[in-house]
VOGU-3710 file (C-alpha; in Angstrom, 3 decimals, decimal comma):
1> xxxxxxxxxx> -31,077/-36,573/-29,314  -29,599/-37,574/-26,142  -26,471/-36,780/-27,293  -26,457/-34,086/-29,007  -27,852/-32,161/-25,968  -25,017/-33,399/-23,941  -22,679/-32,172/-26,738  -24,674/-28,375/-26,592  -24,317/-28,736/-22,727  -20,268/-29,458/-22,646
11> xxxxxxxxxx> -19,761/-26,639/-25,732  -21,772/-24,076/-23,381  -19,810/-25,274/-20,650  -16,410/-24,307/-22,411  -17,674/-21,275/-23,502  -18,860/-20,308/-20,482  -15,334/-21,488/-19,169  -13,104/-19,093/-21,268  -15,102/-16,304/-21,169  -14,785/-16,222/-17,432
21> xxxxxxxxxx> -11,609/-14,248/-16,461  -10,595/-16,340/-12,852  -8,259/-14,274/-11,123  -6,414/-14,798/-8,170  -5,051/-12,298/-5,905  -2,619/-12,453/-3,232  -2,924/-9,976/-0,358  0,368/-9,286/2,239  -2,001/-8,552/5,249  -6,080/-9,095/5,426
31> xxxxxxxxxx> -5,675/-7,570/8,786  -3,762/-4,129/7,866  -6,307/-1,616/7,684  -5,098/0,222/4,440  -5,002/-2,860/2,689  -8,254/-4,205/3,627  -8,860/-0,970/1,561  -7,115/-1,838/-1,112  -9,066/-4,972/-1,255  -12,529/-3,990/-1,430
41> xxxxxxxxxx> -11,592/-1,829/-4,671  -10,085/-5,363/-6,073  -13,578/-6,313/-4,843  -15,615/-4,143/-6,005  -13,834/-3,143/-9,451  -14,177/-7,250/-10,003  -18,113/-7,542/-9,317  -18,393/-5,001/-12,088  -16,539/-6,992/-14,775  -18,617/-9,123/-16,544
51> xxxxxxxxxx> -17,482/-12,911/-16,478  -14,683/-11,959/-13,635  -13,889/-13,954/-10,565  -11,401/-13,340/-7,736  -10,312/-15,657/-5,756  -8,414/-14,036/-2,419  -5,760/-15,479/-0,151  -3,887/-13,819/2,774  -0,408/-14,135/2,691  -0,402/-13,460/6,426
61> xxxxxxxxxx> 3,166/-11,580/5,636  4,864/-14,751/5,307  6,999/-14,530/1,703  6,777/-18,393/1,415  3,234/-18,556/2,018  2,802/-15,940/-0,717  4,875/-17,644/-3,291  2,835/-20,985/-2,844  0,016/-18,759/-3,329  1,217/-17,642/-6,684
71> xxxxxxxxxx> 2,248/-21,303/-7,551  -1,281/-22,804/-6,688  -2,998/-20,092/-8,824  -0,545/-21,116/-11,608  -1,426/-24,732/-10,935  -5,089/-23,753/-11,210  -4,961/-22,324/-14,433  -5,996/-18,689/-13,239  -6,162/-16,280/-15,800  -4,362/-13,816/-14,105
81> xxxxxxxxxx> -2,723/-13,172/-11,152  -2,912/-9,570/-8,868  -0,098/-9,504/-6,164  0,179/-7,103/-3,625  3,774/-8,530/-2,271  4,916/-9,363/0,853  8,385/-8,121/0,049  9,070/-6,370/-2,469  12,089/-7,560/-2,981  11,410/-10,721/-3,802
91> xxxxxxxxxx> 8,831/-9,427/-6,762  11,682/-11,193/-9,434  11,015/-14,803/-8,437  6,781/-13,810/-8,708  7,312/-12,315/-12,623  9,456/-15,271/-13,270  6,910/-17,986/-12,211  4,074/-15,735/-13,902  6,250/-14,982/-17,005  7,265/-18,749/-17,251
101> xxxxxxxxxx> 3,393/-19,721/-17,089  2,594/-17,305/-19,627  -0,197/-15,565/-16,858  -0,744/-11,926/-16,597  0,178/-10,657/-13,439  -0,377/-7,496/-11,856  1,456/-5,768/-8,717  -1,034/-3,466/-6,442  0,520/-1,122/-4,263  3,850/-1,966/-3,175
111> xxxxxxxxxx> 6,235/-1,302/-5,962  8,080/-4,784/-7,290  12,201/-4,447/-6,980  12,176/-5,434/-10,671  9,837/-2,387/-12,087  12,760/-1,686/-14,170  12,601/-4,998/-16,078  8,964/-5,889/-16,244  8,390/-8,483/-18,934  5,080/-7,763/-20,970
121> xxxxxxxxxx> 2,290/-9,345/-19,483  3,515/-8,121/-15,761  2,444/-4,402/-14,538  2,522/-2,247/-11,383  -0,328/-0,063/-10,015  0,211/2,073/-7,309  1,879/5,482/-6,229  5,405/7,473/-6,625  6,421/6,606/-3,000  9,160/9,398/-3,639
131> xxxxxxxxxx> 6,235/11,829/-3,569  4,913/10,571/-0,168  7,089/11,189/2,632  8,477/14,341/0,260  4,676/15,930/0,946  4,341/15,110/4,631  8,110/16,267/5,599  7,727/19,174/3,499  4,380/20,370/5,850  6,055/19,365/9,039
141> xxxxxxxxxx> 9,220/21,508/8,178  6,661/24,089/7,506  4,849/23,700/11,117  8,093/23,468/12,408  9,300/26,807/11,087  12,412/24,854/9,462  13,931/23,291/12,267  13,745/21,638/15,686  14,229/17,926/16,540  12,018/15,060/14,907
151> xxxxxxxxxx> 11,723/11,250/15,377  10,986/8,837/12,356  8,500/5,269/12,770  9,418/3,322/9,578  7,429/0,422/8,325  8,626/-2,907/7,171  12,086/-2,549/6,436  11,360/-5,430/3,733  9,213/-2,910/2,059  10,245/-0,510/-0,515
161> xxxxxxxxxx> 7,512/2,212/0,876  8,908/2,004/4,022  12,684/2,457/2,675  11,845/5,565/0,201  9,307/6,915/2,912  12,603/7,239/5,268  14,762/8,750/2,661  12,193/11,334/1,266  12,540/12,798/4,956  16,632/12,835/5,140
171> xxxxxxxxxx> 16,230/13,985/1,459  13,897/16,877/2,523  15,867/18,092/5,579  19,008/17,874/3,561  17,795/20,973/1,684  16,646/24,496/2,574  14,718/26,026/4,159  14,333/22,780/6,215  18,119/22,491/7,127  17,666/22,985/10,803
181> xxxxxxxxxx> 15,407/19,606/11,318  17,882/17,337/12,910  16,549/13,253/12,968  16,910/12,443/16,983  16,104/8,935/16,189  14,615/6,406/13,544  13,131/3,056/14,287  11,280/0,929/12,688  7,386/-0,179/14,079  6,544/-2,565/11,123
191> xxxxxxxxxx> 3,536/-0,206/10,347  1,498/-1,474/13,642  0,038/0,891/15,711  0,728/-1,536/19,051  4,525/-1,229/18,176  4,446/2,204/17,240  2,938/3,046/20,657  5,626/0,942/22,583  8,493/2,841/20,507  7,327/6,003/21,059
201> xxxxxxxxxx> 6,706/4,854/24,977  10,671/3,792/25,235  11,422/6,982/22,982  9,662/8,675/25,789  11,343/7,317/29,052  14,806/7,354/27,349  14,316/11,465/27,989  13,791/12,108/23,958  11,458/15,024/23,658  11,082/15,282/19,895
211> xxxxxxxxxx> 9,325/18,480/18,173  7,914/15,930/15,636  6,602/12,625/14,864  7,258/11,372/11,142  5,528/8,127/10,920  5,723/6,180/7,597  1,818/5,335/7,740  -0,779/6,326/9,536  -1,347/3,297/12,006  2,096/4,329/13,441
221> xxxxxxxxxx> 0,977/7,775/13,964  -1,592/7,003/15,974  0,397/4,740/18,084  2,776/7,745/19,112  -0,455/10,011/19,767  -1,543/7,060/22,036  1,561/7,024/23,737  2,168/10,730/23,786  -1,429/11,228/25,593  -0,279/8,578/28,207
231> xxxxxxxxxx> 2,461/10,391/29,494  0,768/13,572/29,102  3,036/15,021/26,099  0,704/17,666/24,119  2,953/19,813/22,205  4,400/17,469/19,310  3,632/17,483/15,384  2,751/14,124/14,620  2,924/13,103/11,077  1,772/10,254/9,071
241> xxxxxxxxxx> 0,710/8,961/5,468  -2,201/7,211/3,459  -5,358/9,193/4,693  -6,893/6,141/6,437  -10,834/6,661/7,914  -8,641/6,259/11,371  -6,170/8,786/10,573  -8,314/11,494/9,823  -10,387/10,861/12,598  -7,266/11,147/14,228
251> xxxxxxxxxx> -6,952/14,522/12,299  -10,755/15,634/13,132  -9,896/15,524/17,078  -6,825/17,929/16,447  -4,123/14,706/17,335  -3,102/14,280/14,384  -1,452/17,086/11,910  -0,441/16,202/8,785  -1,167/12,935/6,959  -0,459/12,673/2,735
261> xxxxxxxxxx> -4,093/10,574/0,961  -2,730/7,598/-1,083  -5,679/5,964/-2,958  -6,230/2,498/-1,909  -9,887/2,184/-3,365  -8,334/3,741/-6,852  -5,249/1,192/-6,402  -7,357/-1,537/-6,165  -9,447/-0,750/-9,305  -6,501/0,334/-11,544
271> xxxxxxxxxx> -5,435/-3,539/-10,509  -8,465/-4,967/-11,658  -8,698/-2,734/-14,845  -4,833/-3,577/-15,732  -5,257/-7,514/-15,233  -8,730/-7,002/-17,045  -6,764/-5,606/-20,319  -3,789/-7,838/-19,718  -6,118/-10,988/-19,965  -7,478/-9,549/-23,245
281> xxxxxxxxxx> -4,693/-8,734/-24,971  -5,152/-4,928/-24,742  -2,112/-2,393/-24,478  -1,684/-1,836/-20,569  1,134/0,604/-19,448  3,933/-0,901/-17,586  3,422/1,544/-14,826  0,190/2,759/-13,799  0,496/5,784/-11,190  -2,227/7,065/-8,622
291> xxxxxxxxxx> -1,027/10,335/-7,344  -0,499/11,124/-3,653  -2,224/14,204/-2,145  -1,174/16,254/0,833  -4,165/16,315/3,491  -4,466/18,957/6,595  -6,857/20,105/8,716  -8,164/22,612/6,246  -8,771/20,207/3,524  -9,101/17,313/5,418
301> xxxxxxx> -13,293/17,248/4,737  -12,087/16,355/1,072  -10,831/13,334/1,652  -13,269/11,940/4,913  -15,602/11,774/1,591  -13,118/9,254/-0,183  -13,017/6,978/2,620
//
């Protein structure tokens, strides 16, 4: 009798085993403030599937720490794997190791340099970055009245957001009716507010006296209102993107003017509801987009809801 109970207990136990989906997901940055959004839809979209568990690492932006991260989830036997990379491009070497271990893995947010190529059982979630900065330059050539002098913060230059961020502004300025918005400078600030606020401090002394801000996120923004208010500048457009709860409090206190909503909390579920239907063996689109949506003052109440 003995035995046969312990022979129930180990079949439950394997049951039990492979009908849980372990998942593990590697972060770029716990302390980034969009991504921490990003991570509580993972979170929350993973509480609500039966049998799912996540197990969450910071890859403190270090590439190599990220790929042992992906290894040791391999080594683990995850079920799947949800990656929001470090740099994008080094996304081929993360599909390979997946691909090779025959485990699902999912990219959130930052778009993988080999979208292209995607071998089944690999997917992106995450947003047309060509429509970002495209929305946000678009407004500021509009508050601008089609020309005058901007500067551009970029983010990681590692980072494909950051790169198409920058060239949906040069593409937009290119064309009419914003032709007479001329780029002063562009520098990158690694998406930090701190080093946004420094740039736009040395900006500052160097005698630059932009019309307009075009920051590639919304951290940066608010580092070149911070440093802006400090030396008493109050007549620049400052621009940024991804609708945080701190940039449109930013927007609420009239400092910041145009900012474009990207959908971390959707991100972050589509993730969990791609790697869900990758584990099973359901069709999952290669690409999964979440639309970006252009936020001002006047609709701004929208999106405080969101956040």
């Amino acid at each position: 009798m003995k035995r046969i109970l312990m022979t129930l207990a180990a079949s439950a136990a394997l049951m039990t085993s492979a009908s849980a989906a372990d998942v593990g997901v590697s972060m770029a940055l716990f302390d980034d403030n969009f991504l921490t959004v990003v991570r509580q839809g993972i979170e929350k979209a993973g509480s609500e599937k039966e049998g799912m568990k996540l197990q969450f690492e910071d890859a403190t932006n270090d590439i190599g720490k990220q790929l042992n991260q992906i290894q040791n989830f391999i080594a683990q036997g995850v079920a799947g794997i949800i990656v929001n990379p470090v740099d994008t491009d080094a996304t081929p070497q993360m599909t390979k190791l997946a691909a090779d271990a025959g485990i699902p893995l999912v990219y959130v947010n930052r778009q993988p340099a080999d979208l292209d190529t995607l071998p089944e059982k690999v997917a992106f979630v995450g947003s047309d970055e060509r429509d970002s900065g495209t929305l946000q330059t678009q407004e500021v050539c509009k508050l601008l009245g089609g020309k005058g002098d901007i500067v551009v913060m970029m983010g990681e230059l590692s980072n494909q957001a950051a790169r198409q961020r920058t060239q949906d502004v040069e593409d937009v300025i290119a064309k009419e009716p914003c032709t007479g918005i001329k780029i002063l400078e562009k520098q990158t600030a690694n998406w930090s507010r701190t080093q946004a606020t420094d740039l736009m401090t040395n900006w500052i002394s160097a005698g630059l006296k932009p019309a307009a801000v075009v920051a590639n996120n919304d951290e940066m923004a608010i580092g070149a209102i911070q440093a802006l208010k400090a030396a008493g500048v109050t007549d620049v457009v400052v621009s940024g993107i991804d609708a945080t709860q701190d940039g449109l409090a930013a927007m609420k206190a009239g400092d910041l003017k145009v900012t474009v909503f990207q959908n971390a909390a959707g991100q972050g579920a589509g993730a969990v509801d791609t790697i869900d239907k990758l584990i099973k063996g359901e069709k999952a689109e290669k690409v999964n987009n979440v639309p970006f949506e252009l936020v001002t003052p006047e609709t701004m109440a929208k999106y405080e809801a969101k956040n």
